[in-house]
C-alpha positions as CSV (number, residue, x, y, z in Angstrom):
1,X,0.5,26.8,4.5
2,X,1.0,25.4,8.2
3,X,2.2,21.4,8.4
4,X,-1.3,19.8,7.9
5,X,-2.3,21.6,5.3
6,X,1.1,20.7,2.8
7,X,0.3,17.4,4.5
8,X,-3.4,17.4,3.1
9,X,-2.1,18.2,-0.4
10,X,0.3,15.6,-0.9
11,X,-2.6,13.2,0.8
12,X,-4.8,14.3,-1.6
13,X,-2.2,13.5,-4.6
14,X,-1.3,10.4,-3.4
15,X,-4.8,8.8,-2.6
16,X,-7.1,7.7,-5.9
17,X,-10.2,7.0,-4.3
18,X,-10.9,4.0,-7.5
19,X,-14.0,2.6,-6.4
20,X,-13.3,-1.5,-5.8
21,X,-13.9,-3.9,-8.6
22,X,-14.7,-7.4,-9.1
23,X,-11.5,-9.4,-9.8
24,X,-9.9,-12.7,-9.3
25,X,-8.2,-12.4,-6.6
26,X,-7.5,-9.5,-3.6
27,X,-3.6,-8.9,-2.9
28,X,-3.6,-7.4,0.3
29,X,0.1,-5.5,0.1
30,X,2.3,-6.1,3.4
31,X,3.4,-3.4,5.7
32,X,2.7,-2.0,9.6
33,X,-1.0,-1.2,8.9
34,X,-3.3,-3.5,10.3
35,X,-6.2,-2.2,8.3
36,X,-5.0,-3.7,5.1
37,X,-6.0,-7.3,6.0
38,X,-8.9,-6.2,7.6
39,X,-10.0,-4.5,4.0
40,X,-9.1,-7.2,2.3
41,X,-11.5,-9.8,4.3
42,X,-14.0,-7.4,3.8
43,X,-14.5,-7.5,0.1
44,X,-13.8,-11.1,-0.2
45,X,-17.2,-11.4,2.5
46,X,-18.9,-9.0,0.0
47,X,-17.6,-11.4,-3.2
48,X,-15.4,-9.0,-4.5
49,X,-13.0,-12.0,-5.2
50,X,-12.8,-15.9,-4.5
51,X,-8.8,-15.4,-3.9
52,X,-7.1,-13.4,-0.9
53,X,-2.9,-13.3,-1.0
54,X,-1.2,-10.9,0.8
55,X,2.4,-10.6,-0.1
56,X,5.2,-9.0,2.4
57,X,8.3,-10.3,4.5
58,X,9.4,-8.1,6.6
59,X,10.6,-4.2,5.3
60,X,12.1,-0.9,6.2
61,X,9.7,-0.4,8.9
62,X,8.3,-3.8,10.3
63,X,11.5,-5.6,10.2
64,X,12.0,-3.0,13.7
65,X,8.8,-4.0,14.9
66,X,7.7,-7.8,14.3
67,X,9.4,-11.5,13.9
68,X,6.5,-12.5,11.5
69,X,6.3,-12.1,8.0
70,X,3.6,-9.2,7.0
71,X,1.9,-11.9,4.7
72,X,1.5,-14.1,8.3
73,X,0.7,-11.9,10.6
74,X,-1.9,-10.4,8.1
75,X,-3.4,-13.8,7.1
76,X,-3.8,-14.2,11.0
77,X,-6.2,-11.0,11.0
78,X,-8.2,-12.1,7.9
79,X,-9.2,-15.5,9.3
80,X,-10.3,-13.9,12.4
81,X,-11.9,-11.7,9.9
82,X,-14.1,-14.4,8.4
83,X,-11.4,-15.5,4.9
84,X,-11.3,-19.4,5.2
85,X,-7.8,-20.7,4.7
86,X,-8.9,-22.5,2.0
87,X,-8.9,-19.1,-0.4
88,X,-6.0,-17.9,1.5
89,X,-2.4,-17.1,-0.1
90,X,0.9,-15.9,1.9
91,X,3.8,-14.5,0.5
92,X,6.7,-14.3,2.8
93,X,9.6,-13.6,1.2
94,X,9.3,-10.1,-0.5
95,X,10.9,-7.0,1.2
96,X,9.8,-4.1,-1.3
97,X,7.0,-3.5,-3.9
98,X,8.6,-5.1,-6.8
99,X,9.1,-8.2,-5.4
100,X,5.5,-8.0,-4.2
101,X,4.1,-7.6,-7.6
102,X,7.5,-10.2,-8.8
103,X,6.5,-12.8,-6.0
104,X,3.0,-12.3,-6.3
105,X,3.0,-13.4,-9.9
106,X,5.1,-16.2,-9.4
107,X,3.1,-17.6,-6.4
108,X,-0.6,-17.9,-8.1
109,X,1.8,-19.5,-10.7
110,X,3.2,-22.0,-8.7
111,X,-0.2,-22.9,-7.1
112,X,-1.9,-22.6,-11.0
113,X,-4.1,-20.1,-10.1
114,X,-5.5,-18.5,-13.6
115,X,-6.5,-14.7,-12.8
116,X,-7.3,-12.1,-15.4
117,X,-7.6,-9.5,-13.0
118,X,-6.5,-8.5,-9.7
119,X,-7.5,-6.0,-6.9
120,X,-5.0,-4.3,-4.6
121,X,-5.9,-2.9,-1.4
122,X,-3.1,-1.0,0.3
123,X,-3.2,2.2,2.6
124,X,-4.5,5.0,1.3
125,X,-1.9,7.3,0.2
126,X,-0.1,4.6,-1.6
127,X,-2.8,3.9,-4.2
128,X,-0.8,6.1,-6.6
129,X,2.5,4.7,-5.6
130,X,1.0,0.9,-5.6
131,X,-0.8,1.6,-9.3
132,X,2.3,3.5,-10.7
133,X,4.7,0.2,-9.8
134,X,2.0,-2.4,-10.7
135,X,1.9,-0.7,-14.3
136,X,5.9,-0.6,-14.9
137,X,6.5,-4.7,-13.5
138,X,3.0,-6.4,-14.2
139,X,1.4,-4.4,-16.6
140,X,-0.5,-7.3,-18.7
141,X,-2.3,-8.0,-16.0
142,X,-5.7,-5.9,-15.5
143,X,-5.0,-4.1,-11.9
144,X,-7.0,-1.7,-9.8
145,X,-6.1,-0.7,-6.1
146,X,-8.5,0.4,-3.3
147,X,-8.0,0.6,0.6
148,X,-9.7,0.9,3.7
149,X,-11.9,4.3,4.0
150,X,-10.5,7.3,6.3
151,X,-9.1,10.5,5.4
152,X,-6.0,12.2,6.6
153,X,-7.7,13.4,10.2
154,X,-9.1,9.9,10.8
155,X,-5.5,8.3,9.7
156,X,-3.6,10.4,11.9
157,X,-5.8,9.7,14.9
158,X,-6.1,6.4,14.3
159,X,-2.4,6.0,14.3
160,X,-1.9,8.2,17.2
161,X,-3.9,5.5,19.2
162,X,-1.4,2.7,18.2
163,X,1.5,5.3,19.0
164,X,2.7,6.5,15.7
165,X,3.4,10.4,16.2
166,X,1.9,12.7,13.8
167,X,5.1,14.1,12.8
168,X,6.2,10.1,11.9
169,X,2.8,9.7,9.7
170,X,3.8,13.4,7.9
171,X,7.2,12.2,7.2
172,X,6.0,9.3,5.8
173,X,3.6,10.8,3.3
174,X,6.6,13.1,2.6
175,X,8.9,10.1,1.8
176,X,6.3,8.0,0.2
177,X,5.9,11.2,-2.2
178,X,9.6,11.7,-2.9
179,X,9.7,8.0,-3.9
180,X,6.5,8.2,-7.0
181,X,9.2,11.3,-8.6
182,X,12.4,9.5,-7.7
183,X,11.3,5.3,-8.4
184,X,10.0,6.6,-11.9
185,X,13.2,8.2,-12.7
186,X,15.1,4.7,-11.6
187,X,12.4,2.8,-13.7
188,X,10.4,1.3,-10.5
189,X,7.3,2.7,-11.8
190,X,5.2,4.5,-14.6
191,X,5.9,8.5,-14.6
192,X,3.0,10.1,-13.1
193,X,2.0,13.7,-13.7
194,X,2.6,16.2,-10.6
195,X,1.2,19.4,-10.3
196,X,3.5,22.2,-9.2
197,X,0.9,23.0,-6.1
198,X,1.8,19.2,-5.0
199,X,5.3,20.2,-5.0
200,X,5.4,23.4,-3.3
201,X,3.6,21.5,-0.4
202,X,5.9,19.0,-0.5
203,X,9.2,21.3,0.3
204,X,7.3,22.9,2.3
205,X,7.2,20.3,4.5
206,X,11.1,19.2,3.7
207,X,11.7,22.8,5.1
208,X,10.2,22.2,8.0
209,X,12.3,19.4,8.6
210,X,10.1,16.2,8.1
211,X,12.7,14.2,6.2
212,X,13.6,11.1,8.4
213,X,11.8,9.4,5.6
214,X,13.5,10.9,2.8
215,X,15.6,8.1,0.7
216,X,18.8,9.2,0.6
């Protein structure tokens, strides 16, 4: 198989497709993608939930690119987007998805927020990833994730117009992938079943050199 098409398989391994759910509150999960908050607004506008928190500092990738927290800078984009502040939640603190889901928790604690259920919205090809961590450090509390609607073409071309090479957006579904095998083996997340076809596409791709993302 050429580069897109391992690429496609590990997309299509990564990315649940869980129709969204009525919960009590939306965590929008930080990082460089834009879309996330803009997700999030959009099911609290269609009553999905009365609560929107997005949780995120600054991580591996946007602690290169911004000075604002990922919570911030996303809270920014969802009032514009129509969420009043008065439903909206920032976590600023957390640099990686445990302390997202840690900090999370504590936060709608501190501000004695009740919630029996919560939706995630995140970028596609880390519902897995997001679900599979969610499950191992919160898993008494009722959690689906969901995220904004494209497939692989429409992702990479969307991220080609802000500048992100294809070969960076491979080599982070690449990475992302290594990390639901390797986190489960640390005890960062559930165990999730991989088929050998996922595998094969994913050396495939390590062959062809797309390993900058790789943890080491």
């Amino acid at each position: 198989m050429d580069t897109l098409a391992c690429a496609q398989v590990l997309w299509d391994y990564l990315c649940l497709h869980t129709p969204p759910k009525k919960a009590d509150c939306i965590v929008g999960f930080g990082c460089y993608n834009e879309d996330i908050p803009r997700r999030a607004a959009q099911l609290y506008r269609d009553g999905f939930a009365p609560w929107v928190l997005f949780t995120g500092g600054l991580g591996r990738n946007t602690a290169q690119m911004w000075t604002e927290s990922e919570a911030e800078r996303f809270g920014r984009i969802a009032l514009a987007e129509g969420v009043p502040e008065n439903a909206l939640l920032l976590e600023t603190e957390s640099t990686n998805t445990a302390e997202n889901i840690a900090f999370t928790r504590d936060l709608l604690a501190q501000k004695d927020i009740a919630v029996s259920s919560i939706l995630g919205v995140h970028k596609p090809y880390m519902e897995r990833r997001i679900y599979a961590a969610w499950k191992n450090y919160w898993p008494e509390m009722p959690f689906e994730v969901t995220s904004y609607q494209q497939n692989m073409a429409e992702y990479l071309e969307t991220n080609a117009a802000r500048g992100r090479s294809s070969r960076a957006t491979v080599e982070m579904l690449v990475g992302d992938f290594q990390r639901m095998d390797l986190y489960a083996k640390k005890g960062y997340q559930i165990p999730q079943e991989i088929p050998d076809t996922v595998w094969s596409a994913f050396y495939a791709l390590v062959e062809m050199g797309y390993t900058a993302q790789l943890a080491k």
